[in-house]
C-alpha positions in Angstrom: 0.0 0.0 0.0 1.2 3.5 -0.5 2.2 6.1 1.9 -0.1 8.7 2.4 -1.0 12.4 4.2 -5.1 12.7 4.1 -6.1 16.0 3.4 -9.9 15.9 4.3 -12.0 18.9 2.5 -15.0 20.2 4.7 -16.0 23.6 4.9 -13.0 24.7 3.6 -13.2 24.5 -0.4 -10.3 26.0 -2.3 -6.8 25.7 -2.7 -5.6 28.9 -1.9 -5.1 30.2 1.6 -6.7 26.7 3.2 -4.4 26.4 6.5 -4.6 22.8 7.3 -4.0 21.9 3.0 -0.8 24.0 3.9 0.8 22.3 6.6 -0.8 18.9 5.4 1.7 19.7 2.2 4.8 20.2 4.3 4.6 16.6 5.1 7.2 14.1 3.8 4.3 11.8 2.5 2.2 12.8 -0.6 -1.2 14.6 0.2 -4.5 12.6 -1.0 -7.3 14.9 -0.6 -10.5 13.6 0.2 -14.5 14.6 0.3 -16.9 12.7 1.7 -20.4 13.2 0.4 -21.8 12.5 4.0 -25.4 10.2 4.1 -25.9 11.3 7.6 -26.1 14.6 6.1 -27.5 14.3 2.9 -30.1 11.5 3.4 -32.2 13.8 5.7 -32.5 16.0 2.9 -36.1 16.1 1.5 -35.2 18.5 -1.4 -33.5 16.3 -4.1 -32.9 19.2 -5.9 -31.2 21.3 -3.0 -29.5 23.3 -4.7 -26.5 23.5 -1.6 -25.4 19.7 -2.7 -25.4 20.8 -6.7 -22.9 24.0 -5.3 -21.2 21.3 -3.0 -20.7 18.7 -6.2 -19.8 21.2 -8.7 -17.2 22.9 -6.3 -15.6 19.5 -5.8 -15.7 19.0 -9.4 -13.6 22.1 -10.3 -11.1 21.3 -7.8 -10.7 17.6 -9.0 -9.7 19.0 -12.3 -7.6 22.1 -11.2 -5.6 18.9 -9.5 -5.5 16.8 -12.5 -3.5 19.1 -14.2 -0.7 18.6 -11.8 -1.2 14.9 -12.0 -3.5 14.3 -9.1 -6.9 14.2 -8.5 -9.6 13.8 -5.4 -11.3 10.9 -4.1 -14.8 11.1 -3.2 -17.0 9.3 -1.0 -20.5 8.6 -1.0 -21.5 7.4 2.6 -21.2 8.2 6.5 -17.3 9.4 7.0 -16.6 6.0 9.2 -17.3 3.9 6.3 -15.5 6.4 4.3 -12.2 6.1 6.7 -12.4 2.5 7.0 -12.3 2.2 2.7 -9.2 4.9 3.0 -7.5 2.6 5.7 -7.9 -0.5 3.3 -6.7 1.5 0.5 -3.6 2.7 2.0 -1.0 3.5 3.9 -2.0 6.6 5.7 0.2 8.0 8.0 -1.6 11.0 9.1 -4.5 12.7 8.5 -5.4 16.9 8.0 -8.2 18.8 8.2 -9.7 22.1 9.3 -11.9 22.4 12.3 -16.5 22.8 12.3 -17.7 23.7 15.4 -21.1 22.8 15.1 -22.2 19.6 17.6 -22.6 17.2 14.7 -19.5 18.0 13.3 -17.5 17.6 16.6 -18.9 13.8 17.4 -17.6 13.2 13.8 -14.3 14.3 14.4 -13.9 12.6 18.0 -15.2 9.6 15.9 -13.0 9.5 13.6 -9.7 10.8 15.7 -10.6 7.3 17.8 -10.5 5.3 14.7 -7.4 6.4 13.4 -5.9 6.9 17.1 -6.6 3.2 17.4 -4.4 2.8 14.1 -1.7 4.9 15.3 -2.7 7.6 13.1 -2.4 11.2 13.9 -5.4 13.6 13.6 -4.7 17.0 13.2 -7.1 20.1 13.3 -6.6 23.4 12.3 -8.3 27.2 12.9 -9.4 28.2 8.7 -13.6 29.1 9.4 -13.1 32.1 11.9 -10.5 34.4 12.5 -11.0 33.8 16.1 -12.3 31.1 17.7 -13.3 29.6 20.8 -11.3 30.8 23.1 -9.3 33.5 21.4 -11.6 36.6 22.5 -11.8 36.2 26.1 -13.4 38.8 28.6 -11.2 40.3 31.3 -12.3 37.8 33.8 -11.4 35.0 31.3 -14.8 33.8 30.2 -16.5 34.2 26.4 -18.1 37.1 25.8 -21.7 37.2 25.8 -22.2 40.6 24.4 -21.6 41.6 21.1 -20.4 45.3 21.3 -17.7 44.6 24.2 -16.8 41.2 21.7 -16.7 43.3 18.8 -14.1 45.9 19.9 -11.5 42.8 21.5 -11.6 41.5 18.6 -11.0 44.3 16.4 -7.9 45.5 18.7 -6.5 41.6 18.3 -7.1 41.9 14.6 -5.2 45.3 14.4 -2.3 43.8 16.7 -2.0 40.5 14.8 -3.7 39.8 12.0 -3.7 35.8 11.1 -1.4 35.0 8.2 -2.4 34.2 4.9 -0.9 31.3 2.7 -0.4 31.3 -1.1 -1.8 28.7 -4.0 -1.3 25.2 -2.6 -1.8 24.6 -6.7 2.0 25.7 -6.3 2.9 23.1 -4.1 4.6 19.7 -5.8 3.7 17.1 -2.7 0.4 16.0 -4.2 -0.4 12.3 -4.3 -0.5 10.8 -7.6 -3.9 9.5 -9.1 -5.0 8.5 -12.6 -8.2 9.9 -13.9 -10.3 10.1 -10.3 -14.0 10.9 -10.7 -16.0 13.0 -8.7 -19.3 11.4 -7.9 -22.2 13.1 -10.2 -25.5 14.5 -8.3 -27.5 11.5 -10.0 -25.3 9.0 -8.4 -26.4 10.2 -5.4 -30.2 10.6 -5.3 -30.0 14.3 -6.7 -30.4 16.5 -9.5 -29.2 20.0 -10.9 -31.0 23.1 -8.9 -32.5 25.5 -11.0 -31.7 28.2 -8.9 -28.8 30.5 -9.5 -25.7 30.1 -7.7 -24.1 33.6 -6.5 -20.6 34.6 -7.4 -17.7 34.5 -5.1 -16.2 37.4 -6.6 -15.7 39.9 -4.0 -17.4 43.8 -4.8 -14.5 46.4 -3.8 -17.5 49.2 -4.6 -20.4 47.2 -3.3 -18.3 47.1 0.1 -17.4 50.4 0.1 -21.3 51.6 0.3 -22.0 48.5 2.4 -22.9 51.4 4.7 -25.5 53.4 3.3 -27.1 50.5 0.9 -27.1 47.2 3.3 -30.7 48.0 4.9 -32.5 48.4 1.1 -34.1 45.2 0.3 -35.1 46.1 -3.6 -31.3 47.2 -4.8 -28.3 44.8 -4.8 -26.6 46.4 -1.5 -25.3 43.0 -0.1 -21.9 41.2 -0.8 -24.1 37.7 -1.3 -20.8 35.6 0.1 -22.6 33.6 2.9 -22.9 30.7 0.7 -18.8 30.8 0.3 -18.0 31.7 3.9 -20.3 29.0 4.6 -18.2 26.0 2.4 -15.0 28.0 3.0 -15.1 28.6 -1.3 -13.8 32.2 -0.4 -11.0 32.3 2.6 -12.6 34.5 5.7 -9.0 35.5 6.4 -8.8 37.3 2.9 -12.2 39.2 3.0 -11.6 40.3 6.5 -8.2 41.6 5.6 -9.9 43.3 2.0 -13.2 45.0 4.0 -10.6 46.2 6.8 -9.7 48.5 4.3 -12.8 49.1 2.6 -15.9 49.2 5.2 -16.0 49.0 9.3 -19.7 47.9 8.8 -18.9 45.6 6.6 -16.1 43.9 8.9 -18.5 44.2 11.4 -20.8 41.7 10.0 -17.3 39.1 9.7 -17.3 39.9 13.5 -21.0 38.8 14.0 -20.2 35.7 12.2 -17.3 35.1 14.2 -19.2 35.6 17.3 -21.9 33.3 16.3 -19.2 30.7 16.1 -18.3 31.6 19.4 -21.1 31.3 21.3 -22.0 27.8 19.6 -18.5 26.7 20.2 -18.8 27.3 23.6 -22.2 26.7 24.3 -23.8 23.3 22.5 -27.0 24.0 23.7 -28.1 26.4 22.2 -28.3 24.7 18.7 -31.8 23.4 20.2 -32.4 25.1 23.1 -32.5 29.2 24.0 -29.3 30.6 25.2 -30.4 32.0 28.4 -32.2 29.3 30.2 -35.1 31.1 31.8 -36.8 31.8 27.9 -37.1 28.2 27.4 -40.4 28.9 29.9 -41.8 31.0 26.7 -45.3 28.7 25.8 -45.4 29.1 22.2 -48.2 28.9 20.4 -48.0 25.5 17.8 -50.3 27.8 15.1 -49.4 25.1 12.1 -51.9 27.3 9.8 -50.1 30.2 10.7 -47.1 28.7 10.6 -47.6 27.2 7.0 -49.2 31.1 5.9 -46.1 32.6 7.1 -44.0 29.9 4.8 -45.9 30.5 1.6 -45.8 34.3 2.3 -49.2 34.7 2.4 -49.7 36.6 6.0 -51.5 39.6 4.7 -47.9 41.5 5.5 -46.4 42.7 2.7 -42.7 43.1 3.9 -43.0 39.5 5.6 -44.4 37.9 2.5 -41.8 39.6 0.1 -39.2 38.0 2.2 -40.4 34.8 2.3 -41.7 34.2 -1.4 -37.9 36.0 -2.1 -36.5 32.9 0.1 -38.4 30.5 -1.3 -37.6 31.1 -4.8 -34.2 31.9 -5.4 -32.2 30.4 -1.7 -31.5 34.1 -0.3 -33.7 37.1 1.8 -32.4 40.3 2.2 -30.4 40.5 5.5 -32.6 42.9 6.9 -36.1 41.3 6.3 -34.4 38.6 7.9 -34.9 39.9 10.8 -38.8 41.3 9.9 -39.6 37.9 9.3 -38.1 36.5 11.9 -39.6 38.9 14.7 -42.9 38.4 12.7 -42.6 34.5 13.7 -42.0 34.7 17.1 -43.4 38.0 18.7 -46.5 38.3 15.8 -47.5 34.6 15.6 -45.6 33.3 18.8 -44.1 30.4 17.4 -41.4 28.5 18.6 -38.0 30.0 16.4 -36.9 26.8 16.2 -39.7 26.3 13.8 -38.3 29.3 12.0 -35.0 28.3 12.2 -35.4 24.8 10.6 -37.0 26.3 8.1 -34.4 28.9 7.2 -32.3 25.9 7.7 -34.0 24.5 4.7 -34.0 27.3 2.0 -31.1 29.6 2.9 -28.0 28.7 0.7 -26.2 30.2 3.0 -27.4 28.1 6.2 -25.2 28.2 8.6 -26.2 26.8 12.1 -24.0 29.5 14.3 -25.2 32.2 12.5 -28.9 30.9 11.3 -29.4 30.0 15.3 -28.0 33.5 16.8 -29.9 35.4 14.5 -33.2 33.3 15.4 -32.3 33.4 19.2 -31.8 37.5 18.6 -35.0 38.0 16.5 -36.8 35.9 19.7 -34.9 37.7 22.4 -33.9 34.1 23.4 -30.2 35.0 22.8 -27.6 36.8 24.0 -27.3 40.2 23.0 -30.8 39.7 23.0 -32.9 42.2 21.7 -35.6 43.1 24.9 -39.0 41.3 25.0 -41.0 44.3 24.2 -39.6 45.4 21.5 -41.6 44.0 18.5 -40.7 44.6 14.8 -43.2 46.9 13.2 -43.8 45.4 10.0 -45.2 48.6 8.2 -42.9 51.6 9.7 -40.3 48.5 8.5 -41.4 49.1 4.9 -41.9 52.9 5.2 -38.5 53.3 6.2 -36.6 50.6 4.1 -39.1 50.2 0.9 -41.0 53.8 1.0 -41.2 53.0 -2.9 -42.6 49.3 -2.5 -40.2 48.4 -5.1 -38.6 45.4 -3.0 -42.7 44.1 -1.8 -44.0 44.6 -5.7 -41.1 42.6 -7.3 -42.3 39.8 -4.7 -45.5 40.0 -4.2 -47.0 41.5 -7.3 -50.6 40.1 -6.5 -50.2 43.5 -3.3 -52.7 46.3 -3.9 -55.4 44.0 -5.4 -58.3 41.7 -4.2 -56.7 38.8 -4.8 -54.1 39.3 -1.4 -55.1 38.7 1.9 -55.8 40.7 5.0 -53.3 40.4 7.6 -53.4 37.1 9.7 -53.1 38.6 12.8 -53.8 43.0 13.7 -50.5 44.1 15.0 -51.8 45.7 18.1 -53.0 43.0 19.6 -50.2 40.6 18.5 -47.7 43.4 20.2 -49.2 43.4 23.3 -50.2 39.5 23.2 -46.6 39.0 23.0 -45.2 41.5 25.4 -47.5 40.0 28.1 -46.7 36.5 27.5 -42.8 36.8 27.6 -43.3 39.2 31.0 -45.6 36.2 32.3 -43.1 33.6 31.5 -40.3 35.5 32.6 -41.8 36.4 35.6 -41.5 40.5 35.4 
């Protein structure tokens, strides 16, 4: 059997700037990388045309061939990443494995899984910081705990970022260490159980101008004022430590959203729960109302709410909603309709291309006051000075919801009034204030 380094691609797909690819090529073996279409993953998927797995197979599909040309190739699984391992370890001779770190609680059983497998083989497995800037335990509060505040977050970790920037590394294309393969295949969608999404897949080419007005044009939902890079910060396609050091230049709002994300990361990192359950304890005590016909109204787009349903029907349709009418929608959900955001979450979960748990669950958990930083009980999202101030024009609810101003749309679900103060009185009951 040949000698092997495994490079295992995750969340981390390119090959530039991908830290644990570097130091995975410094080792005296060759470098096979690896990608495992994971079944624990994938088979829960109802969607067969998600278009997140045709983004994930296509990616993988570029790099294969960007490797050919130097002679080598990737080597793709289709199953759980045990199986996977145990084919690799039959296959060859690995003497180490490399791979970047996920901090989401899925992702960590897998790893301590699979560092006892090859641990038992005398294998070494080795994890590296590539998602974040900083992670876990990196931006600590002065008596040594995470931050559980945003603001006070925000400003350690701009003054570490100032002091010491984390490196960047070059093209690993550049590198010669690359295991050998002869014509390796990538495994199509329709192997799988999948097919080509019709939606359209957003560039990862980063807008120096669209950065530079992040400022005064993020809160418009009807123009292009948004970078659209979640989808590649989410599967690591564009490095987090480039853009950051880019927008530093460029935009402080912008770099502020990085630092969001970041915290997000964070706060999962540290605290496991909250991926079903809220962040501070006592709002788990919140009786939410299980409204499925408001629930399923609120899906289609079809509350009565403009703003809300523009969102939705936006989400629905092409994988994205406008960051701010995120957070209408989302306050809509849980303060409006008092459902649980969990039911909100898994369905942004869903639809978003850029569905990530760290950030999908903090902003939830925010729009809900569940979370930290949490935005106060009684303060409800008012869905119409919402549109006066951010679609005055209705040029962002017409596009979506062109049926608005007719007979044919409904009346509101629910009067806002009442749903305000319904709200405000059941958080203060469960809360006990």
């Amino acid at each position: 059997m040949e000698k092997v380094t495994i490079f295992w691609f995750r969340r981390d797909l390119r090959l530039e700037d991908n830290t644990a690819l570097n130091y995975a090529l410094k080792e005296s073996n060759p470098v096979l990388p690896i990608f495992i279409f994971d079944r624990n993953i994938l088979d829960k998927l109802e969607d067969k045309d998600d278009a997140r797995v045709t983004f994930l197979q296509r990616t993988i599909a570029e790099i294969n061939e960007k490797l050919k040309t130097l002679g080598s190739g990737l080597r793709t699984f289709y199953s759980t990443p045990k199986e996977a391992f145990r084919d690799i370890l039959e296959t060859y001779d690995v003497k180490s494995v490399f791979t970047n770190r996920d901090y989401e609680p899925y992702a960590l059983e897998r790893d301590e899984q699979i560092e006892t497998l090859l641990k038992s083989k005398g294998i070494g497995f080795y994890t590296f910081k590539d998602h974040v800037i900083f992670e876990k335990e990196e931006i600590v509060s002065g008596s040594g705990g995470f931050y559980k505040v945003f603001t006070p977050y925000s400003r350690a970790w701009l003054a570490k970022f100032k002091a010491a920037a984390p490196p960047q590394f070059g093209n690993h294309l550049q590198e010669s260490n690359w295991f050998t393969c002869n014509n390796p295949k990538v495994h199509a969608l329709e192997e799988m159980g999948f097919e080509p999404t019709s939606i359209k897949l957003p560039s990862s080419d980063v807008n120096e101008q669209l950065i530079r007005h992040y400022a005064e044009k993020r809160n418009i939902p009807s123009i292009e004022g948004t970078s659209r890079l979640g989808l590649h910060l989410r599967f690591g396609t564009l490095s987090i430590r480039a853009l950051a050091h880019k927008s530093a230049g460029l935009s402080g709002t912008f770099l502020n959203e990085l630092i969001w994300r970041d915290f997000y990361a964070m706060i999962l990192a540290n605290n496991q729960h909250v991926a079903d359950r809220a962040f501070k304890p006592q709002y788990d005590a919140i009786p939410w109302r299980k409204d499925e016909e408001g629930f399923d109204k609120w899906c289609k787009g079809k509350t009565g709410y403009p703003i809300v349903d523009a969102g939705m029907r936006q989400l629905n349709q092409t994988g994205f909603m406008h960051n701010r009418v995120r957070m209408i929608t989302a306050s809509f959900l849980t303060k409006h309709l008092l459902i649980d955001w969990r039911w909100g979450e898994a369905y942004f979960a869903k639809k978003l291309l850029d569905f990530d748990l760290a950030s999908n669950n903090g902003g939830w958990q925010w729009a809900a006051g569940t979370g930290t930083d949490a935005q106060p009980y009684f303060r409800v999202f008012n869905p119409q000075s919402q549109t006066e101030k951010f679609d005055p024009e209705l040029k962002y609810i017409k596009k979506w919801v062109p049926e608005y101003g007719t007979n044919l749309y409904p009346q509101p679900i629910v009067e806002h009034k009442f749903a305000r103060l319904r709200a405000i009185d059941t958080y203060k009951e469960a809360l006990g204030k």
